[in-house]
PAZAPA-4460 file (N, C-alpha, C; in steps of 0.05 Angstrom, whole numbers, plus 32768, in hexadecimal, padded with zeros to 4 digits):
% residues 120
    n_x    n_y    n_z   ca_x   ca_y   ca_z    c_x    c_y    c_z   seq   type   mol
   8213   7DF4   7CD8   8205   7DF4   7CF1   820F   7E09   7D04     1      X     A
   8227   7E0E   7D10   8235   7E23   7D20   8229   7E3E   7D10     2      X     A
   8228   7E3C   7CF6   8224   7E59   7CED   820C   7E5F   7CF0     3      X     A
   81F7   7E49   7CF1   81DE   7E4E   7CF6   81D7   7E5E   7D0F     4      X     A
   81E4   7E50   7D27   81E4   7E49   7D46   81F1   7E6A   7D43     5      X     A
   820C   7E77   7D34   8210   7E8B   7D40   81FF   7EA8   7D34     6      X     A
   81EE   7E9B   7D1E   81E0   7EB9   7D14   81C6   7EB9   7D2B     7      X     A
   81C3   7E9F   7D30   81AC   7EA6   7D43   81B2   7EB7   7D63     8      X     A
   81D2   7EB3   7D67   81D6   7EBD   7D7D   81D9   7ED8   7D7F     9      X     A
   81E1   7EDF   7D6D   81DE   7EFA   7D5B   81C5   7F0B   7D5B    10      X     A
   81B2   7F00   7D57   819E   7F09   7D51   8193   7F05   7D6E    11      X     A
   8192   7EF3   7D84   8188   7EF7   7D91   8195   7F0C   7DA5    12      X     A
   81B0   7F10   7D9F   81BB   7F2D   7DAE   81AF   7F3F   7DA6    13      X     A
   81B3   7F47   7D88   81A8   7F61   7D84   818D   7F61   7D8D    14      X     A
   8179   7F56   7D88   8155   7F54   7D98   815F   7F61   7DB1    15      X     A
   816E   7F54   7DC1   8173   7F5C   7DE2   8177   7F79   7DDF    16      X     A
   818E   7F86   7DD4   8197   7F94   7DDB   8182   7FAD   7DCE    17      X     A
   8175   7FA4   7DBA   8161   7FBB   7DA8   8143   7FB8   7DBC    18      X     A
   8146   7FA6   7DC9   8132   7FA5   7DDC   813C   7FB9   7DF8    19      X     A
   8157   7FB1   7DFD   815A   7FCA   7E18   815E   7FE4   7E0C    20      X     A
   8161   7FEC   7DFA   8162   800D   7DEE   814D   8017   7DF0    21      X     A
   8134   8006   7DEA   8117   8011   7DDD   810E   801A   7E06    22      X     A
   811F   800A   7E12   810E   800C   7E31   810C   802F   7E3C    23      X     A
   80FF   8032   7E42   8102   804D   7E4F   811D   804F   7E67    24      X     A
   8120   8067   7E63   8135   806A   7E7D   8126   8073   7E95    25      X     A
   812C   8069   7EAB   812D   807B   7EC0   8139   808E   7ECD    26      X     A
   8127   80A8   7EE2   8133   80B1   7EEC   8151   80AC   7EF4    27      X     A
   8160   80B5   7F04   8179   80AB   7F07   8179   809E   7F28    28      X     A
   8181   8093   7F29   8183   8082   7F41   817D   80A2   7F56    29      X     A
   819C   80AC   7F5A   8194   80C6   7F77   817F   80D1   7F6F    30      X     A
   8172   80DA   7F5A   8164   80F6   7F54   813C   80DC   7F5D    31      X     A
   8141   80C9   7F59   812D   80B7   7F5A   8130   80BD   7F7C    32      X     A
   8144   80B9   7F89   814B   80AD   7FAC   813F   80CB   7FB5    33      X     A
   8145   80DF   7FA3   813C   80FF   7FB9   811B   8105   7FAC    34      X     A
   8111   80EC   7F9E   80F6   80FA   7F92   80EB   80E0   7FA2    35      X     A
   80EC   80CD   7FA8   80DF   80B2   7FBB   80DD   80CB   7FDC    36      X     A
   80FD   80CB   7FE1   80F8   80D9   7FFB   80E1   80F3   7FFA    37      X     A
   80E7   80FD   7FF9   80CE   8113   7FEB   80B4   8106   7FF0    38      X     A
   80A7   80F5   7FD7   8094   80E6   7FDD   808C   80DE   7FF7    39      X     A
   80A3   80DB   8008   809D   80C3   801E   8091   80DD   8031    40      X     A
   80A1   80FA   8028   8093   810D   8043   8087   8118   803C    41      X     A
   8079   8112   801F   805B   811E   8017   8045   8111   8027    42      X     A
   804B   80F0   802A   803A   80DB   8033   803C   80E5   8058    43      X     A
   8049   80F2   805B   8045   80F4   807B   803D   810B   8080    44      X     A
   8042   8125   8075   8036   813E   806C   8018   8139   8070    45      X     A
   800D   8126   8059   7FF0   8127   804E   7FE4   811B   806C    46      X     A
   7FF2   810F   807E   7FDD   8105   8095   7FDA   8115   80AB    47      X     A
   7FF3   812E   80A8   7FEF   8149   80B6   7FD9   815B   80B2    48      X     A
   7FCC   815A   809B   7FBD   816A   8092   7F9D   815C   809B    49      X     A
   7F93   816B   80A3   7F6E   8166   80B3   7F63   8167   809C    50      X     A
   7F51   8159   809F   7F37   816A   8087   7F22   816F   8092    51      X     A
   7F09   8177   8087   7EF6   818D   8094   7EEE   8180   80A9    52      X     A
   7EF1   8165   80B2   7EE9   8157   80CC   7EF6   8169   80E4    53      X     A
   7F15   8167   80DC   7F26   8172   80F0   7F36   8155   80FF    54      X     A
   7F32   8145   80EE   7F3D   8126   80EB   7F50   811F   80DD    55      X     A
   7F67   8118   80E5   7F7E   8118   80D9   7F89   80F4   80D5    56      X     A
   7F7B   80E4   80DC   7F7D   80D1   80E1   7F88   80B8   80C7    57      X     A
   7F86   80BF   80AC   7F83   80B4   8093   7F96   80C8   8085    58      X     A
   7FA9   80CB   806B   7FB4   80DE   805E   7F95   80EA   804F    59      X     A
   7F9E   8102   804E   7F8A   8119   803B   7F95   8111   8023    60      X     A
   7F7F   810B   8013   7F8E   80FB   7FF8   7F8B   8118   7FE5    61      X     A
   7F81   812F   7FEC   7F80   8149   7FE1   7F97   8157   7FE2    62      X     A
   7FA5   8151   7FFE   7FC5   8163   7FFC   7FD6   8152   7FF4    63      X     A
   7FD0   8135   7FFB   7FE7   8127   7FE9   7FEB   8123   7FCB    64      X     A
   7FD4   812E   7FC2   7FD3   8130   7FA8   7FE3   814D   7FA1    65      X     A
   7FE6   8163   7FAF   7FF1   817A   7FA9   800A   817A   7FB0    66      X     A
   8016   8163   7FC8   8032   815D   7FCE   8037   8155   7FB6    67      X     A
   802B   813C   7FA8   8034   8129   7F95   803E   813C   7F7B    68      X     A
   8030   8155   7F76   802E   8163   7F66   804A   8173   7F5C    69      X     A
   8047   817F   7F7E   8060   818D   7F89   8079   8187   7F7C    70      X     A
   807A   816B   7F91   8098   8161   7F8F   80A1   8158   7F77    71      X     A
   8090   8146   7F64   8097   8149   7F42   8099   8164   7F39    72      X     A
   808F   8180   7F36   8094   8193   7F30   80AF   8199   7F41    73      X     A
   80B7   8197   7F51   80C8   8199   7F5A   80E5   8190   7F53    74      X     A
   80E2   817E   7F4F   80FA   816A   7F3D   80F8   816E   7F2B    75      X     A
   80E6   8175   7F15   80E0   8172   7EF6   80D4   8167   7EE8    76      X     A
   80CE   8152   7EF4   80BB   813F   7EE0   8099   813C   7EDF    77      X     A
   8093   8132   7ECE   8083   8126   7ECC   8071   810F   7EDE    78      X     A
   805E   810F   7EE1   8050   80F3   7EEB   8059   80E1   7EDF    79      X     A
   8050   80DA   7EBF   8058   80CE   7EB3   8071   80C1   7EB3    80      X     A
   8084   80D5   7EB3   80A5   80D5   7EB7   80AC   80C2   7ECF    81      X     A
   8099   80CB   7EEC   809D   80C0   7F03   8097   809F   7F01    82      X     A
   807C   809D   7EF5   806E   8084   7EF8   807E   8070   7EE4    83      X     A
   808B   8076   7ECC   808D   806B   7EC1   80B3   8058   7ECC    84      X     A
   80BC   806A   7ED1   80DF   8070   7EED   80D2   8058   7EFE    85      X     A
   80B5   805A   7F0C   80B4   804F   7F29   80B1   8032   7F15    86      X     A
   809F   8031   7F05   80A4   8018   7EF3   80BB   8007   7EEF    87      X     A
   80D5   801D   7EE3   80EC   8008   7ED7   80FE   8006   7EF3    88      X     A
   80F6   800F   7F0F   8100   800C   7F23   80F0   7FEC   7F31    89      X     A
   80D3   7FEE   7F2F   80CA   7FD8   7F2F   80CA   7FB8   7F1D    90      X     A
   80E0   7FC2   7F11   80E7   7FA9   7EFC   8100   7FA7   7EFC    91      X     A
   8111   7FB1   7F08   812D   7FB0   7F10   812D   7FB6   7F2F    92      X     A
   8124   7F98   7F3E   8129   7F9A   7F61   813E   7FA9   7F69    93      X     A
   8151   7F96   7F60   8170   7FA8   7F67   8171   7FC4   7F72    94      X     A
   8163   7FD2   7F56   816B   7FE7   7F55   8157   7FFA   7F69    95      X     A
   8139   7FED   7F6E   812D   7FFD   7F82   8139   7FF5   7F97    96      X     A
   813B   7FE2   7F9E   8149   7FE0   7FBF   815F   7FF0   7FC2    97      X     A
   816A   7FF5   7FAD   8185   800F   7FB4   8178   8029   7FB8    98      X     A
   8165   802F   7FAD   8157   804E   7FA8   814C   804E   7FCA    99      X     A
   8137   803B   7FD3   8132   8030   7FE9   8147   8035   8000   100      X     A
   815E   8032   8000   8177   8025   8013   817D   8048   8013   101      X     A
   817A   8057   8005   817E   8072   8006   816C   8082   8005   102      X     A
   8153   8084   7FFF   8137   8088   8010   813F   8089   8026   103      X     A
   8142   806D   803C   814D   8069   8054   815D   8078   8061   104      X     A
   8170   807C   8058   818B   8092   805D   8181   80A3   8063   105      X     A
   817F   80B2   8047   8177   80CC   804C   8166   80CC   805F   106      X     A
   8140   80C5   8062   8132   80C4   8080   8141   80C9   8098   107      X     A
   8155   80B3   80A0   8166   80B0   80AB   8174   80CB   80B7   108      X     A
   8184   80D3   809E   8191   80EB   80A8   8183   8104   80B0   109      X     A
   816A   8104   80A5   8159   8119   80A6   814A   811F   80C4   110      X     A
   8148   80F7   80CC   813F   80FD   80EA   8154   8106   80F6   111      X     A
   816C   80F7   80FA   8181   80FF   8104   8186   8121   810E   112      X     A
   8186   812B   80F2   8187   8144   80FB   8178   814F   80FE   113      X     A
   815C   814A   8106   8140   8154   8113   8145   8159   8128   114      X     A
   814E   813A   8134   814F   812E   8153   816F   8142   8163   115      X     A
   8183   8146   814C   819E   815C   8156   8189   8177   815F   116      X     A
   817A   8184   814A   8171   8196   8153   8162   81AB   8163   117      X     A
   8151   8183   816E   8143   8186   817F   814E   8186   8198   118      X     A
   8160   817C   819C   816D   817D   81B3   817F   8190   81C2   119      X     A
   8180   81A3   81A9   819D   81BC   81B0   8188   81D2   81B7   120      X     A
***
């Protein structure tokens, strides 16, 4: 009986662990945190931009599509690469709330030193 009880435990380790190998990796946590931030000032970029109205009111889903473009070419990757990263970030909370928590930061520091420069 124990020997039974321990081949099965066995076996259900290895499943686990042949199951987390097969998973895709993600980006890496910082290289993910400086391609989110990015994102976030594509998304404010694109509401800068008018379209032939001369209405700026809605993001231009035409430049944000060329931000979106951008900033993956920029980093290196892929769409694919990205979407698939924002996936195993969305299945590990933890780990977006940290990418998130430094999103934040960075913003943060970035106004910061907007607001230094504006003032000197």
């Amino acid at each position: 009986m124990t020997r039974a009880l321990l081949l099965t435990i066995l076996l259900i380790v290895g499943l686990m662990s042949s199951c987390a190998e097969n998973e895709p990796r993600p980006v890496p946590r910082e290289k993910m945190t400086e391609i989110m931030t990015d994102i976030y000032l594509a998304e404010v970029y694109s509401t800068l931009v008018s379209d032939s109205t001369g209405i700026s009111v809605n993001k231009n889903k035409d430049s944000l599509a060329l931000y979106y473009k951008s900033v993956l070419s920029h980093h290196g990757i892929t769409l694919d690469e990205f979407s698939n990263s924002l996936r195993w970030y969305s299945d590990h909370p933890n780990e977006l709330d940290s990418v998130y928590i430094n999103v934040l930061n960075e913003l943060s520091t970035m106004e910061g030193l907007a607001n230094a420069g504006a003032t000197q």
